[in-house]
LUMRODO-268320 format. One line per 8 residues: number of its first residue (from 0); their letters; for each residue x, z, y of C-alpha. Coordinates in steps of 0.1 Angstrom, whole numbers. Example, Ala and Ser with C-alpha at 12.3 -4.5 7.8 and 13.67 -1.06 7.14 Angstrom:
2
0	AS	123,78,-45 | 137,71,-11
This chain:
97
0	XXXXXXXX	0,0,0 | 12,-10,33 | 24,26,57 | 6,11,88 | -29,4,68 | -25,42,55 | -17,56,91 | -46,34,108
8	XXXXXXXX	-71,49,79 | -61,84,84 | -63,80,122 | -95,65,123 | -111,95,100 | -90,118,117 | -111,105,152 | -143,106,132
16	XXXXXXXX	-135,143,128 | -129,150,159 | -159,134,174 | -183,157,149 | -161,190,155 | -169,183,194 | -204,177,193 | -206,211,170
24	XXXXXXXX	-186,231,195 | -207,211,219 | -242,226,199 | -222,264,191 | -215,269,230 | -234,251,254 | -264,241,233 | -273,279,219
32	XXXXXXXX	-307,273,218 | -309,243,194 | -280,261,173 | -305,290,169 | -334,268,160 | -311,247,132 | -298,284,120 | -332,300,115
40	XXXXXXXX	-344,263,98 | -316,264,74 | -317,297,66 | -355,291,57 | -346,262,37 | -324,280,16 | -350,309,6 | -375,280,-2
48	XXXXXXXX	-348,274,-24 | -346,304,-38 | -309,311,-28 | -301,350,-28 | -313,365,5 | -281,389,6 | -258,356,10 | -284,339,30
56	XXXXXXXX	-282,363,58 | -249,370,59 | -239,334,60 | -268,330,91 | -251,359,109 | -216,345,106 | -230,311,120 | -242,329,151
64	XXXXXXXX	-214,350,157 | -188,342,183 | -159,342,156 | -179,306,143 | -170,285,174 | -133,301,174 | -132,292,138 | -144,256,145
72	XXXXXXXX	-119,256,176 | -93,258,153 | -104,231,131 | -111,207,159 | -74,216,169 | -58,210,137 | -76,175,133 | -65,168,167
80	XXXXXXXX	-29,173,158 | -36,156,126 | -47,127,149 | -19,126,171 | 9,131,140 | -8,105,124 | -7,80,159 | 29,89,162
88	XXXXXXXX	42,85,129 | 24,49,135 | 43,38,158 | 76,50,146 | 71,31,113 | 56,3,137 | 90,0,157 | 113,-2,123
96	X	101,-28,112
C-alpha cells in the first residue's frame, strides 16, 4: 500500500473525528438543554430495554457531570494531534520522494 494513500485515509477520518467531537462539546456546553433531553431519552430507552437501573443511572449521571465534557476535551485533543501527526508525516514522506 502506497504511505501517502495511508496518511490521506487516516487524516481524513481523523477530521471526521474531530468534526463529531466538536459538535458533542458543542451539545455538552453550550447546548445543555438538548443534552438533558437526549440523556433522559436514552436513559429511558435503556429501561425499555430492560438494562439494569443501577448502571443505567450511574452511566446518566456521568454524562451530565462536568468531568464528561473534560473527558471529551481530551479526546477531541488527542484526535486533533492525531490529525496534525498524520498531516505532517504527509508531507515529509511527500518531499522524499
Amino acid at each position: 500500500m502506497d504511505p501517502l494513500k495511508a496518511f490521506e485515509r487516516w487524516f481524513c477520518v481523523a477530521s471526521a473525528f474531530v468534526v463529531f467531537y466538536v459538535v458533542l462539546l458543542v451539545l455538552v456546553l453550550w447546548r445543555r438543554d438538548l443534552w438533558l433531553r437526549y440523556t433522559a431519552a436514552e436513559a429511558a430507552f435503556w429501561r425499555r430495554v430492560r438494562f439494569p437501573a443501577r448502571m443505567v443511572n450511574a452511566c446518566r449521571k456521568w454524562e451530565e457531570s462536568g468531568s464528561f465534557a473534560y473527558w471529551i476535551g481530551a479526546i477531541l485533543f488527542v484526535t486533533l494531534l492525531v490529525m496534525v501527526v498524520g498531516g505532517v508525516l504527509y508531507l515529509k514522506v511527500k518531499h522524499l520522494r
